[in-house]
C-alpha positions as CSV (number, residue, x, y, z in Angstrom):
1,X,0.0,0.0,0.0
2,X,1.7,2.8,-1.1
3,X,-0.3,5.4,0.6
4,X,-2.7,5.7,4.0
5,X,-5.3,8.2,2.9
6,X,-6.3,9.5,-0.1
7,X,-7.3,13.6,-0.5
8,X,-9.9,12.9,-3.7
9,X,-10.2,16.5,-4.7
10,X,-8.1,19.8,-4.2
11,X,-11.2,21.1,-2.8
12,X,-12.1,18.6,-0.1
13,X,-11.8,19.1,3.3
14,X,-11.8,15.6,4.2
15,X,-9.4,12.5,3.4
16,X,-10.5,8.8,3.0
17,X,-8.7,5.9,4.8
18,X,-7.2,3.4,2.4
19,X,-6.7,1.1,5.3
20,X,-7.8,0.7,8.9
21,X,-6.5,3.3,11.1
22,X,-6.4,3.0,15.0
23,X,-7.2,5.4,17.3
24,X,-4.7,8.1,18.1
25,X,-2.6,7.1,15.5
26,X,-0.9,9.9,13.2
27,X,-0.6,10.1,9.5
28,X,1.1,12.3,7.1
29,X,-0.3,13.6,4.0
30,X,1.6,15.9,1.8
31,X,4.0,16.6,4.9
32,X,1.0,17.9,7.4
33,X,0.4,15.4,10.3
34,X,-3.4,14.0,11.2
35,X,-4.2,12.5,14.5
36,X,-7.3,10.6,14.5
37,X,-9.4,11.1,17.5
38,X,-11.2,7.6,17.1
39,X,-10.2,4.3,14.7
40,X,-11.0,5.2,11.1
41,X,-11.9,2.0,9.0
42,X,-10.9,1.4,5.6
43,X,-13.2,3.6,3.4
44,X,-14.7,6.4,6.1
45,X,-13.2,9.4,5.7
46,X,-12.0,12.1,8.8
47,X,-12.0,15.6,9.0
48,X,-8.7,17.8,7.9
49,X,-9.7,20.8,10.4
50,X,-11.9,21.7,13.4
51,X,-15.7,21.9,12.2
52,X,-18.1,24.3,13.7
53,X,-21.7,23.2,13.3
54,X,-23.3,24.2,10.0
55,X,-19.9,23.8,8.0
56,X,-20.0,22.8,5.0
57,X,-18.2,19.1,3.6
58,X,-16.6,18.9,0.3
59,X,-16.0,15.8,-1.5
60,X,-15.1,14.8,-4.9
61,X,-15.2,19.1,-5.3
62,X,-18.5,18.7,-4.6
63,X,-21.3,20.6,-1.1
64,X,-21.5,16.5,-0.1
65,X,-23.1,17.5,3.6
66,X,-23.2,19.6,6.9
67,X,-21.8,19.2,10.1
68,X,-24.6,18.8,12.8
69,X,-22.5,20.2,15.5
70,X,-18.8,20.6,16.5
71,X,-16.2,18.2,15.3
72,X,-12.1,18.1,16.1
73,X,-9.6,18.0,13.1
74,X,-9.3,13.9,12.5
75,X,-12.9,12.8,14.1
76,X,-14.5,9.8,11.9
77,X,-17.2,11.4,9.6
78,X,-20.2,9.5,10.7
79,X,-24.4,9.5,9.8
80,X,-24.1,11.4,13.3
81,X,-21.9,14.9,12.7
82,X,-23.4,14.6,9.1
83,X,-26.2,15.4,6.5
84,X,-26.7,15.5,3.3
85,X,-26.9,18.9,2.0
86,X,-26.3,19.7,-2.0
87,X,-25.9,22.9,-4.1
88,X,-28.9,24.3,-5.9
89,X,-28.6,23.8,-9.8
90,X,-29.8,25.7,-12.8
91,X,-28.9,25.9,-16.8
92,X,-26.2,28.1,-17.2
93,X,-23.8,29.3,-20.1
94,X,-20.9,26.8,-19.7
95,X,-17.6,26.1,-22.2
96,X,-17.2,23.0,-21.5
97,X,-13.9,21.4,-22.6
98,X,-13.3,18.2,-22.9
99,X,-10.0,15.9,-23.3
100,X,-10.6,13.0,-24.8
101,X,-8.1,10.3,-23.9
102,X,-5.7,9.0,-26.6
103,X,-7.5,6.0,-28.1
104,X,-4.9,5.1,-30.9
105,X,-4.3,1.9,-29.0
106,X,-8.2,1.2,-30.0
107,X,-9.2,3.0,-33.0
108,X,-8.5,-0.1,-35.3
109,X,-9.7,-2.4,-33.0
110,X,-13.2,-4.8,-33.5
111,X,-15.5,-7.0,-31.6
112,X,-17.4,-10.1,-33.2
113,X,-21.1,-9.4,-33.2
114,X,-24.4,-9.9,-34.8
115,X,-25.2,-7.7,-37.2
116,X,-28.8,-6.8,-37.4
117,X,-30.7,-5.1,-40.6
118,X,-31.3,-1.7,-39.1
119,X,-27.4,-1.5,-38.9
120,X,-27.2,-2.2,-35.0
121,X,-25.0,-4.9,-33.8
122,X,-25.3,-7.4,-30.7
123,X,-23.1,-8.8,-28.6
124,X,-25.6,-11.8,-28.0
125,X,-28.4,-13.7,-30.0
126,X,-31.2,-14.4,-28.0
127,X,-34.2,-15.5,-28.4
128,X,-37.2,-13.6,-26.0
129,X,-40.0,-15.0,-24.4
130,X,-42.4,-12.4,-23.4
131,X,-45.9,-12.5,-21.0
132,X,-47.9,-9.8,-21.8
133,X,-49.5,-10.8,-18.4
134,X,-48.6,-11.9,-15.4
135,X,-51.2,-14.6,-15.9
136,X,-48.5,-16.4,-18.2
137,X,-46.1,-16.6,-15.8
138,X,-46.3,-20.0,-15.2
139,X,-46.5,-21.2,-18.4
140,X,-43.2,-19.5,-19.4
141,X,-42.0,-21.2,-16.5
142,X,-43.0,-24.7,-17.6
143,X,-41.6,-24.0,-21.3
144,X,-38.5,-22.9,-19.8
145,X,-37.9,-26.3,-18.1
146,X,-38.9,-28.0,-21.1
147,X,-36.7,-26.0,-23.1
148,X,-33.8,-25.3,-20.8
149,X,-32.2,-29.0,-19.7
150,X,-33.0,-30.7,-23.4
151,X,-31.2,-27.6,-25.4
152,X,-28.4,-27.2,-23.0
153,X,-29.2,-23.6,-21.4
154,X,-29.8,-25.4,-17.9
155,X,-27.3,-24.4,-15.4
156,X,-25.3,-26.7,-13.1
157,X,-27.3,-28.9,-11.4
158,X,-24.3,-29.5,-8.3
159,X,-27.1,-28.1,-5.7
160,X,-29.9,-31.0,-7.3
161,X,-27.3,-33.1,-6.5
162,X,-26.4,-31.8,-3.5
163,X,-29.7,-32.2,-2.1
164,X,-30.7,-35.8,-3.5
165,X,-27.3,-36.8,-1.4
166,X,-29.3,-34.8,1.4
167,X,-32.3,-37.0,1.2
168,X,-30.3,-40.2,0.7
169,X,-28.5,-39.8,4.1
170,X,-31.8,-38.9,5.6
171,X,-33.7,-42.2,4.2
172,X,-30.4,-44.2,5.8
173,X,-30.0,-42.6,9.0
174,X,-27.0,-41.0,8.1
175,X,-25.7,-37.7,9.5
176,X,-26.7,-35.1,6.8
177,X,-23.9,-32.6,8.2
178,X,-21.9,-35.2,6.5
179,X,-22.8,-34.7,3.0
180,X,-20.7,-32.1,1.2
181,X,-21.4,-30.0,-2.1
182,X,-19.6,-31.9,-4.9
183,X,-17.4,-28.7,-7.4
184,X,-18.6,-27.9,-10.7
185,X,-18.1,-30.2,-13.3
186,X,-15.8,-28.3,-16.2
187,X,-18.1,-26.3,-18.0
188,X,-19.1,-27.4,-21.7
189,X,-21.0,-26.3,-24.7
190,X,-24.2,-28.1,-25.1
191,X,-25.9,-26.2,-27.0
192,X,-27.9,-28.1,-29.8
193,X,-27.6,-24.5,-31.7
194,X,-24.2,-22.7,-31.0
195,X,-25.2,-19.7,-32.0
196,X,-27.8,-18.9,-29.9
197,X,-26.2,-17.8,-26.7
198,X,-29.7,-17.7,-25.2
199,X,-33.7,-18.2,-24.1
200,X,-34.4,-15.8,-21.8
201,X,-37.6,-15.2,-20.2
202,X,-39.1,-11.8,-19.0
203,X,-41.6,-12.7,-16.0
204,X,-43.3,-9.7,-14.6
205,X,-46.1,-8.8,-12.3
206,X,-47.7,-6.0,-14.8
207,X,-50.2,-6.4,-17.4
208,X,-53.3,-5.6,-15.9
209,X,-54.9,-4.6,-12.5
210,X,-52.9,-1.5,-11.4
211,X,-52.8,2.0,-13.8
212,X,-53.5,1.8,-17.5
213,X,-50.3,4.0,-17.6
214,X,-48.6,0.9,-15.9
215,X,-49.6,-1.2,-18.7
216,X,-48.7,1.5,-21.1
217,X,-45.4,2.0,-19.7
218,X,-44.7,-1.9,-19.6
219,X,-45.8,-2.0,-23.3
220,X,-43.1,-0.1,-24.2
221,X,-40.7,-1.6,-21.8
222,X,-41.8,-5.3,-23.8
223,X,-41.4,-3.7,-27.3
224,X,-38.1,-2.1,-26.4
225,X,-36.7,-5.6,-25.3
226,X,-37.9,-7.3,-27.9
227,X,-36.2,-4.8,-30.6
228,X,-33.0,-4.8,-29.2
229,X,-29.9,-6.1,-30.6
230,X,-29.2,-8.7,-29.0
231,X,-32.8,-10.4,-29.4
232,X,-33.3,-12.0,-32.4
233,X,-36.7,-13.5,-31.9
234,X,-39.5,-13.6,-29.8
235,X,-42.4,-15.7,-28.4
236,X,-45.3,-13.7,-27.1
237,X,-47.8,-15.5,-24.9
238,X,-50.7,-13.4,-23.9
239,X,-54.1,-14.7,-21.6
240,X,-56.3,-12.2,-24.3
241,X,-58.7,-10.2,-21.5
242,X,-55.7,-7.7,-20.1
243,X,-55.0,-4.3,-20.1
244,X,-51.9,-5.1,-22.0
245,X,-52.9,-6.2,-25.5
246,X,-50.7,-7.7,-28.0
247,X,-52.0,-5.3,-30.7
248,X,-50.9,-2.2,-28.1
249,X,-47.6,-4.0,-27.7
250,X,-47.4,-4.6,-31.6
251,X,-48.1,-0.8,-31.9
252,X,-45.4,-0.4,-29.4
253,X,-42.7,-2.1,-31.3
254,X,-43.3,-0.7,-34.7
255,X,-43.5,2.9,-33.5
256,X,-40.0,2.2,-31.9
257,X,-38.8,0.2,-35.3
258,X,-41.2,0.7,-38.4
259,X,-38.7,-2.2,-40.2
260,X,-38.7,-4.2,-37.6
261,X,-38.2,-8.0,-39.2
262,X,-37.3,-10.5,-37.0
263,X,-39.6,-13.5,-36.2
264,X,-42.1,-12.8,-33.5
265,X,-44.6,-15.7,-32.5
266,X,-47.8,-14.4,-30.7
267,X,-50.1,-17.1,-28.9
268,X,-53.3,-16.2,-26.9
269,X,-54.0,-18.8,-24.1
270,X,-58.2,-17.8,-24.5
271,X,-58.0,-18.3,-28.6
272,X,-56.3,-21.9,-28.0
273,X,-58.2,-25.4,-27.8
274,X,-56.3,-25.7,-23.8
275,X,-53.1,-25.0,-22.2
276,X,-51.7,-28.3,-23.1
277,X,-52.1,-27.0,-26.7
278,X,-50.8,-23.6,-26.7
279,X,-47.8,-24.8,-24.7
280,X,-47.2,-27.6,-27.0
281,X,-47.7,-24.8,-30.0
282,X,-45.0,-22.6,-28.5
283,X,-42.3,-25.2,-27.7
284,X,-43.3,-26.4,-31.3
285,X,-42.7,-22.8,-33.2
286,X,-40.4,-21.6,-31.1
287,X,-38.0,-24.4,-31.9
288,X,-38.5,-23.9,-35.8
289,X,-37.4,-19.5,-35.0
290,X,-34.6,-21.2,-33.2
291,X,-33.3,-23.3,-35.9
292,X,-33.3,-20.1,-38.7
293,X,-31.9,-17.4,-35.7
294,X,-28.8,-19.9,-35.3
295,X,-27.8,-19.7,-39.0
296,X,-26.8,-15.9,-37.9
297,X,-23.4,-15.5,-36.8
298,X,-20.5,-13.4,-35.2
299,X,-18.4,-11.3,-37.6
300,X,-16.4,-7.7,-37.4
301,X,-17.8,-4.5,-36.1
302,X,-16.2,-1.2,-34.8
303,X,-15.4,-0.6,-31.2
304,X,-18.2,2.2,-32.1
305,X,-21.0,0.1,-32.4
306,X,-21.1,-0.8,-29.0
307,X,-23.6,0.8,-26.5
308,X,-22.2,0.3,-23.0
309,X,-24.2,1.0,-19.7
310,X,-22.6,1.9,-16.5
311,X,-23.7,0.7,-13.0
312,X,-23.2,0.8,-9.7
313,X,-24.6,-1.4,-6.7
314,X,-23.7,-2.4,-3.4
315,X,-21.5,0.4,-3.6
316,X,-18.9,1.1,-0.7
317,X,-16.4,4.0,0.2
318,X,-13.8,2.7,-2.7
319,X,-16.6,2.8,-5.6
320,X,-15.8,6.5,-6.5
321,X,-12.2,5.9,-5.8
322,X,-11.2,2.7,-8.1
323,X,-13.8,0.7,-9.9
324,X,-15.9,4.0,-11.2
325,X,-13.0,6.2,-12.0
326,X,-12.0,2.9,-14.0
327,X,-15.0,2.5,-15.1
328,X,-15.6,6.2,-16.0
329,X,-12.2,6.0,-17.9
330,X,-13.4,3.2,-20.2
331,X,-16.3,5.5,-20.6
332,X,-14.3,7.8,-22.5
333,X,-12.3,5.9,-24.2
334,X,-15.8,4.3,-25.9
335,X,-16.7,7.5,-26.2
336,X,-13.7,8.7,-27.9
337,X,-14.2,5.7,-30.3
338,X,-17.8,6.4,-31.5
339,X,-19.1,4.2,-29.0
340,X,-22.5,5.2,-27.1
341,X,-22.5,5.3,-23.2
342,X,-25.8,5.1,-20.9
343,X,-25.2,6.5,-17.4
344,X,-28.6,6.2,-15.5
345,X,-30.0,6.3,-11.3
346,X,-30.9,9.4,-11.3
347,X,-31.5,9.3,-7.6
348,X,-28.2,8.7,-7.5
349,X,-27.1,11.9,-9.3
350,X,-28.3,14.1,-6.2
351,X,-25.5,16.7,-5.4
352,X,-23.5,16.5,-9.1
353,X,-26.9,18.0,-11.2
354,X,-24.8,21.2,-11.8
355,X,-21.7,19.3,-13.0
356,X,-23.9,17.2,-15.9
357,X,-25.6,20.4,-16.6
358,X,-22.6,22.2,-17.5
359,X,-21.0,18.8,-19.6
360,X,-24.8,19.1,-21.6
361,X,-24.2,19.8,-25.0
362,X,-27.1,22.2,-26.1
363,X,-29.8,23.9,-23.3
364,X,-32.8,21.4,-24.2
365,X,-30.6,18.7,-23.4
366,X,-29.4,20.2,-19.7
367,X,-33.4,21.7,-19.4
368,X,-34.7,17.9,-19.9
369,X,-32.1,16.8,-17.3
370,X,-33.6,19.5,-15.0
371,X,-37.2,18.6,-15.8
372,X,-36.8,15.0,-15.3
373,X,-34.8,14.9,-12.2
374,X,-36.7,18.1,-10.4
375,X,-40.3,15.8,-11.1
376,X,-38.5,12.4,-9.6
377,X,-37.3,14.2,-6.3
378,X,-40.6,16.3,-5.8
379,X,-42.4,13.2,-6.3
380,X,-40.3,11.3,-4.0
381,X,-41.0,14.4,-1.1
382,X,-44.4,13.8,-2.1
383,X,-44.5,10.8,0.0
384,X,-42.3,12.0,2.6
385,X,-39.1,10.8,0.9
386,X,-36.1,12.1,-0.8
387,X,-33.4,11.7,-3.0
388,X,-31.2,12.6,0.5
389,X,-32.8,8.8,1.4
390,X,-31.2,6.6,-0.9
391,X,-28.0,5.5,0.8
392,X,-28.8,2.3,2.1
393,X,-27.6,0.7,5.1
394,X,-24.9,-1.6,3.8
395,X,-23.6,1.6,1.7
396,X,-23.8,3.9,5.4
397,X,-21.7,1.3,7.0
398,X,-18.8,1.0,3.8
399,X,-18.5,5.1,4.3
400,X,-21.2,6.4,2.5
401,X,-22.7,8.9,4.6
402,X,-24.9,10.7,2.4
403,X,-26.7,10.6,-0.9
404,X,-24.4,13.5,-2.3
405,X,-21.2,11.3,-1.3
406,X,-22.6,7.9,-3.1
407,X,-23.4,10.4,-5.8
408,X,-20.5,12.2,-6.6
409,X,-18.5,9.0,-6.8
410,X,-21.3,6.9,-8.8
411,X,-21.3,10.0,-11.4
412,X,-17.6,9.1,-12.1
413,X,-18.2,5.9,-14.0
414,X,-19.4,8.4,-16.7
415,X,-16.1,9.7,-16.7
416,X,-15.9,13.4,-18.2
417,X,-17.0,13.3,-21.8
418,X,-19.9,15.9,-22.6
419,X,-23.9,14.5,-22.4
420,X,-25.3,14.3,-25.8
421,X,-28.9,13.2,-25.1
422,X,-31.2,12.6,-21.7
423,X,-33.3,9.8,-22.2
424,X,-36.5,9.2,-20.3
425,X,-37.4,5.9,-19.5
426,X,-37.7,3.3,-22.6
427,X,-36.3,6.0,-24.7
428,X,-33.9,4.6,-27.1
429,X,-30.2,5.8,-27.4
430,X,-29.7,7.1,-30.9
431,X,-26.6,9.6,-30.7
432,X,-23.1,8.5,-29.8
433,X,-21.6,9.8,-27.1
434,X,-22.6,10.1,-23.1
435,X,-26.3,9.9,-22.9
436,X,-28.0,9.9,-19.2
437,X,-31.4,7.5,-18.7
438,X,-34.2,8.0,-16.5
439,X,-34.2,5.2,-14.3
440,X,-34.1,4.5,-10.3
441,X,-31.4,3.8,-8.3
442,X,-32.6,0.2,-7.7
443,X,-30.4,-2.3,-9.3
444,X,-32.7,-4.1,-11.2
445,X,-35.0,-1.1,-12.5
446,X,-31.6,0.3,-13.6
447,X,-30.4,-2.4,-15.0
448,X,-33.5,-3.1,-16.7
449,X,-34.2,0.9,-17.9
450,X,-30.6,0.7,-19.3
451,X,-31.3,-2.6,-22.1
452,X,-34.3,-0.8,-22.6
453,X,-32.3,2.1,-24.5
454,X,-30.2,-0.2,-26.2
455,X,-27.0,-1.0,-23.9
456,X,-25.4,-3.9,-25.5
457,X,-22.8,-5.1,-22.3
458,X,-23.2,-3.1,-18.9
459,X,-20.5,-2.7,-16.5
460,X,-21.5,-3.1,-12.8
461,X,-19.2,-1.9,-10.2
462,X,-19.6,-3.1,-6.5
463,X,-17.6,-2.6,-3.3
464,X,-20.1,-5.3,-1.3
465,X,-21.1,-7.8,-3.9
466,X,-24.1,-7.4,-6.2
467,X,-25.2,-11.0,-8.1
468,X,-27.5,-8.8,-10.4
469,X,-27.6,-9.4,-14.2
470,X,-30.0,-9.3,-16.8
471,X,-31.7,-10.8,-19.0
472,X,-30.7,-9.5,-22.9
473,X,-27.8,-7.4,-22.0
474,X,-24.9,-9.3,-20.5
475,X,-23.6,-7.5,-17.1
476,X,-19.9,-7.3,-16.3
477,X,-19.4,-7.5,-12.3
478,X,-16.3,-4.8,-11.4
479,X,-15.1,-5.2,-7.8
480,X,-13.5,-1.9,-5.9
481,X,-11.7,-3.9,-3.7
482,X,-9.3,-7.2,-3.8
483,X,-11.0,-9.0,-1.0
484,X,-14.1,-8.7,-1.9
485,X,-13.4,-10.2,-5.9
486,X,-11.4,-12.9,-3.8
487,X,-14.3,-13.7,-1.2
488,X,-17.1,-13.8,-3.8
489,X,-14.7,-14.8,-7.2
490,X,-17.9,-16.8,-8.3
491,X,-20.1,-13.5,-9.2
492,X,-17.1,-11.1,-9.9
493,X,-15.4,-10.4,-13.3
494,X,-13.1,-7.7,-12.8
495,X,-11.0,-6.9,-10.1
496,X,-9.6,-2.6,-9.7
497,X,-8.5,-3.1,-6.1
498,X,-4.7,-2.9,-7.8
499,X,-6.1,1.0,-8.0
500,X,-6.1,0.6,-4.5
501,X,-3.4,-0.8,-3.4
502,X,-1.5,1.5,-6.1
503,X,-0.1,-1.5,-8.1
504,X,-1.9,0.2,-11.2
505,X,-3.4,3.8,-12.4
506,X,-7.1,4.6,-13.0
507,X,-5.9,4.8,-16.7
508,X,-4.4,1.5,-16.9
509,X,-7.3,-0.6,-15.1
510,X,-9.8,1.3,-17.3
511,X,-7.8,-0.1,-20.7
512,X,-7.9,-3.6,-18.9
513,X,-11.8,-3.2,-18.6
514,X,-12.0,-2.5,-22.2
515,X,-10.2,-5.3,-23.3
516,X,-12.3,-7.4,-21.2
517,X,-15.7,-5.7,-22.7
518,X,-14.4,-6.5,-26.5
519,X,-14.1,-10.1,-25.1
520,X,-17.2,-10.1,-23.9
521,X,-19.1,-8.5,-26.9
522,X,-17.2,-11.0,-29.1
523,X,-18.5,-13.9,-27.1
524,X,-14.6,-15.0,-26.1
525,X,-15.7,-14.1,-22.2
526,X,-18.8,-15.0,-20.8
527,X,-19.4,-12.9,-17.5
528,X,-20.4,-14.5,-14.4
529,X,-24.0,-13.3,-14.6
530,X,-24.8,-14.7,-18.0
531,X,-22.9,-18.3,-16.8
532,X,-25.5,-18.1,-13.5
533,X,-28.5,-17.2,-15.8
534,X,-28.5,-14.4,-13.3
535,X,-31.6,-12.9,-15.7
536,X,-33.0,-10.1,-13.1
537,X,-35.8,-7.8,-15.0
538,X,-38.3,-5.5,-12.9
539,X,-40.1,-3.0,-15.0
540,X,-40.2,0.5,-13.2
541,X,-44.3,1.8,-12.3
542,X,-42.7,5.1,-12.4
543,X,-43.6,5.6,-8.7
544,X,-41.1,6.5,-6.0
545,X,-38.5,3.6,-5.9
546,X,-35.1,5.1,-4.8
């Protein structure tokens, strides 16, 4: 460890603790001594100066929070001495400059993809089942176990195992403490069609009952995933009396893509002779769209038709010091190659407005930002919540104090390229560049909100361990630290603790993370999530979900 503390910004008036620090002890930092009044664990932060109540904190540059009452030079920052407070934010004349990193190492480079016929280009070829009802939830369910084990999609069955050797020492009178989990066979392809990577099921709880804005909302949500690259065809199963219709949907999908082409199956459980029949009908067709999608295969694109989103969950008080500054570099290097990049949780932009603001390319772009995020956190008051709200309690105890800390360090997995487009939710990404998306903080709604405008490969940073992933877009797991992509190796990808321990730069781990992304879109590396069938979708209401 080459250093003890880390001073983020010029600005700040506070230094984070790169390791544990007992009590009393004294560190330097740029030749002026700190003695901490209490032990500071690894990712909290202590104050550089005596703080009188009402002060203001700075982080990351940024008004993060207030002290609450009188503090000593080197006292722990805690949820106690601090609240969130963030600056005010409004459109302003700004000059943004921006310095695009040197991409000559990339600007020649290609990923193996599937090139579709409105010029976009996956990184996987699925094919979609979708309910438009929650009513067909089980019926998915029961094609997916039909279809999972026979066309070799199924994943391990060790825990099967595991528990028929459970049942076995029970029958015998055998101590069942005795029985051990047997490791993972070596993986292996058996795939009867090895070029679809995929069946992937959307299971929701929408369709009818609550809003008919919820069932709008979901219809687009349905049409966006079944036009995205990655999908190359889809079964729709509807029960036919919803609020959802499958000619809304339809309507849906070709007012998003008036060409689109690719095979879409439609079968209505109150049109059919029984269930029996329509699932036999759907297995049936589904397996005929199947045989012509795996005649499509992988072959060159540019590094620019990618359409990478950027994530954060389970974050912790290294996020917005290695893996999103990693990240965020990555970001700009896609960006500088033509490449579009989806930064979303808008909750989780609370205290850096100003910053994107300034970064927006034209004033409708920054005056939509404003709109859209000045209607989420007045509707989250609304209820007697806030934006100030979100950090949870796992994030609280990994040194995120407040909102506008876990913000100003999620915001840098953007990096610093300028914002070419704000995207409401569903919207689809059309320009390259930075583009921001609508979406809760949540994980999954993120997640979800982010395939929805297209991203291709997402890149999720976590400092606790986040087994998220989703369905169509495959989800790259980026650990801050080295012990957690150690303790939990089975869920995580890519480890930027050498940021950390100062065994590489932000620069170098953000190359590394591109390399690994052309692996992934190329089908050479196949992230954790997609090996788990970790396929996590919740559409957002658009009610208060933080």
């Amino acid at each position: 460890m080459k250093n003890v503390v880390l001073k983020i910004n010029p600005a700040d008036n506070v230094l984070v603790a790169l390791q544990d620090i007992p009590q009393g002890a004294t560190v330097d930092f740029e030749g002026t001594p700190y003695t901490v009044t209490e032990a500071i664990p690894a990712k909290h932060k202590f104050f550089m100066q005596d703080m009188a109540t009402g002060d203001e904190i700075f982080m990351y540059g940024v008004l993060v929070g207030k002290v609450q009452y009188n503090v000593a030079k080197g006292a722990r920052m805690s949820t106690d001495n601090t609240k969130h407070a963030a600056e005010p934010y409004a459109y302003r004349e700004s000059n943004y400059t921006w310095h695009a990193p040197d991409v000559s190492k990339f600007e020649n480079r290609t990923f193996k993809g599937y090139h579709r016929s409105n010029g976009q280009v996956g990184t996987a070829n699925y094919w979609l089942f979708i309910p438009t009802v929650f009513c067909e939830n089980r019926n998915l369910d029961i094609i997916k176990e039909s279809l999972y084990g026979e066309l070799g999609y199924a994943v391990d069955d060790k825990y099967k195992s595991y528990t028929h050797k459970i049942v076995e020492a029970f029958n015998n009178g055998e101590d069942i403490n005795s029985v051990s989990l047997a490791p993972s066979p070596i993986a292996a392809d058996n795939r009867l069609f090895k070029n679809v990577d995929g069946i992937k099921f959307l299971n929701h709880q929408g369709g009818c009952g609550g809003t008919r804005q919820d069932a709008d909302t979901l219809s687009k949500l349905l049409a966006a995933y079944a036009d995205h690259p990655n999908v190359a065809g889809i079964t729709v199963l509807s029960l036919g009396c919803q609020h959802l219709q499958v000619e809304n949907f339809k309507d849906d999908l070709f007012e998003r893509n008036p060409a689109f082409d690719k095979p879409l199956l439609v079968f209505e459980q109150q049109k059919t002779v029984s269930e029996e029949q329509l699932i036999q009908d759907a297995i049936k067709q589904t397996f005929l769209g199947l045989m012509e999608i795996n005649k499509f295969e992988r072959t060159n694109a540019p590094l620019s038709k990618l359409t990478v989103g950027v994530k954060c969950g389970g974050s912790d008080g290294f996020s917005g010091i290695s893996a999103n500054p990693a990240v965020g570099h990555c970001a700009d290097l896609l960006v500088g190659l033509g490449a579009k990049v989806l930064l979303a949780e808008f909750p989780e932009l609370c205290g850096v407005e100003q910053e994107l603001i300034d970064r927006s390319v034209s004033k409708p772009v920054a005056e939509k930002f404003i709109k859209l995020m000045t209607e989420y956190d007045a509707l989250a008051h609304k209820v007697g919540s806030g934006f100030f709200m979100n950090p949870s309690p796992g994030n609280i105890k990994d040194g995120l104090i407040t909102d506008a800390i876990k913000s100003a360090g999620a915001a840098k997995k953007a990096g610093s390229a300028p914002v070419v487009d704000v995207l409401d939710y569903t919207e689809p990404a059309t320009k390259p560049g930075l583009s921001l998306v609508c979406t809760p903080g949540n994980d999954v709604e993120a997640t979800t909100g982010k395939a929805a405008s297209g991203a291709t490969l997402i890149l999720f940073t976590t400092g606790l361990g986040t087994p998220t992933g989703n369905p169509v877009c495959p989800t790259i797991k980026v650990a801050t630290n080295s012990a957690l992509a150690n303790r939990m190796a089975d869920i995580i990808d890519i480890d930027t603790g050498p940021v950390i321990s100062g065994e590489k730069t932000i620069a170098q781990m953000g190359e590394d993370i591109l390399e690994y992304c052309i692996r992934a879109a190329s089908g050479l590396e196949i992230p954790k999530a997609v090996q788990l069938n970790q396929d996590d979708f919740i559409p957002w209401k658009r009610g208060v979900s933080l």
